[in-house]
C-alpha positions as CSV (number, residue, x, y, z in Angstrom):
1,X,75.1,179.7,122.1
2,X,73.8,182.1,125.0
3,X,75.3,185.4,125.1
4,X,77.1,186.4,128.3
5,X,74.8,189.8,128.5
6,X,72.0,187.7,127.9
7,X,72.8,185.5,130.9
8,X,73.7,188.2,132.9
9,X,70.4,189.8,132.5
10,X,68.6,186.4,133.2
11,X,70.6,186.2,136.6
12,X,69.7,189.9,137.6
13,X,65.9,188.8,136.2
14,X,65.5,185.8,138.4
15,X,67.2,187.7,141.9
16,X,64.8,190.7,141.7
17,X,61.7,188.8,140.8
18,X,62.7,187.3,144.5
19,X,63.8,190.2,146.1
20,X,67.0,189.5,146.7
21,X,68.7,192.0,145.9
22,X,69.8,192.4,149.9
23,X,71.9,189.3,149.8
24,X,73.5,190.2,147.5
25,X,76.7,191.8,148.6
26,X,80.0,191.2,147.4
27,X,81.3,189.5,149.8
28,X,77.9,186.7,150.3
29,X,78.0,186.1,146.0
30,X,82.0,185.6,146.6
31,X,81.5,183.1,149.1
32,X,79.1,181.7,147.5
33,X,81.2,181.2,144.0
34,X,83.8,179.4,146.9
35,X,81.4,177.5,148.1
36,X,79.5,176.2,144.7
37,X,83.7,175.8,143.0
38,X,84.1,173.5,146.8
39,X,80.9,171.2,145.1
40,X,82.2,171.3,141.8
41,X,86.0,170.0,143.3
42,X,84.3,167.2,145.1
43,X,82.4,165.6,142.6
44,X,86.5,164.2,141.4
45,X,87.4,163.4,144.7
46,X,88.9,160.1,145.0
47,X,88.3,159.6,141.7
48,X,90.7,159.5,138.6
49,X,91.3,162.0,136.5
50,X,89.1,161.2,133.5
51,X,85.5,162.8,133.2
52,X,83.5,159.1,133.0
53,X,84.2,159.0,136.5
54,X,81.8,162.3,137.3
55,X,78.4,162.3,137.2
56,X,78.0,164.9,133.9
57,X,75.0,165.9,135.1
58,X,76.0,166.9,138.4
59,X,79.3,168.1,136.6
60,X,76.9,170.4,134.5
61,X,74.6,171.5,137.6
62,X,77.7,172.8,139.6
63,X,79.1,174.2,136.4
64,X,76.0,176.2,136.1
65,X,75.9,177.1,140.2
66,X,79.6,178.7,139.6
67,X,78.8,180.3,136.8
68,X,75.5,182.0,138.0
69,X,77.2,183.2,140.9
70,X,80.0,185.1,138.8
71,X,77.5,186.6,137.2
72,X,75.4,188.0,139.7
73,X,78.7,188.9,141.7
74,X,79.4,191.1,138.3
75,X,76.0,192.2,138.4
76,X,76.4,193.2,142.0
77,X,80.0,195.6,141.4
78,X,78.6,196.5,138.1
79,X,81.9,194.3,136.0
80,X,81.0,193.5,132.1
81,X,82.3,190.0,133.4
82,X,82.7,189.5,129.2
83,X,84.9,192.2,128.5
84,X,86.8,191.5,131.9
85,X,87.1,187.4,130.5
86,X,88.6,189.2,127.0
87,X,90.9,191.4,128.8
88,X,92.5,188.4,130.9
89,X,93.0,186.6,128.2
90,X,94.7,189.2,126.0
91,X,96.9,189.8,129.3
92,X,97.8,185.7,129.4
93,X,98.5,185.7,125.7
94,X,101.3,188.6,126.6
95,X,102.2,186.6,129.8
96,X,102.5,183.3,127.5
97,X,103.0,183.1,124.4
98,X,101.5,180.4,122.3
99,X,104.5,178.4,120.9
100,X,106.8,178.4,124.5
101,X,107.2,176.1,127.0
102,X,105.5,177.7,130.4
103,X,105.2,174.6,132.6
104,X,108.2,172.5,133.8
């Protein structure tokens, strides 16, 4: 498994061996995660609910697209998106407890 650091780094890697770094604002790389999670919501459109009716590999491309996105968007505001993950879910596990009902 890929560390989140190490993909962080690989991200940061690939936009300044571009020169990128100037599109990369805030609010570009978060419309940019919207747009990519807009790709990764159409790929079940009209479809049912199970996965064998998605294209995996185009499941696993738009996945990725999100995902690279986040990362350079916590590159960008300087966020340790892996401690920020951890904290979240530490806050939900308060929020909901394992063992109770929390959808009606």
């Amino acid at each position: 498994m890929v560390e989140i650091e190490e993909l962080q780094s690989m991200v940061k890697r690939f936009r300044d061996e571009r020169n990128w770094d100037r599109y990369h604002t805030p609010k570009d790389l978060s419309l940019s995660v919207s747009i990519e999670a807009s790709e990764l919501v159409e790929l079940f459109q009209w479809k049912d609910d199970s996965l064998s009716s998605v294209n995996i590999e185009r499941l696993r491309e738009e996945m990725a697209d999100v995902m690279i996105y986040l990362l350079a968007l916590s590159n960008t505001a300087d966020i340790d998106l892996g401690k920020a993950v951890k904290d979240k879910l530490e806050k939900n596990e308060e929020k909901y407890p394992a063992g109770e009902e929390h959808f009606e």
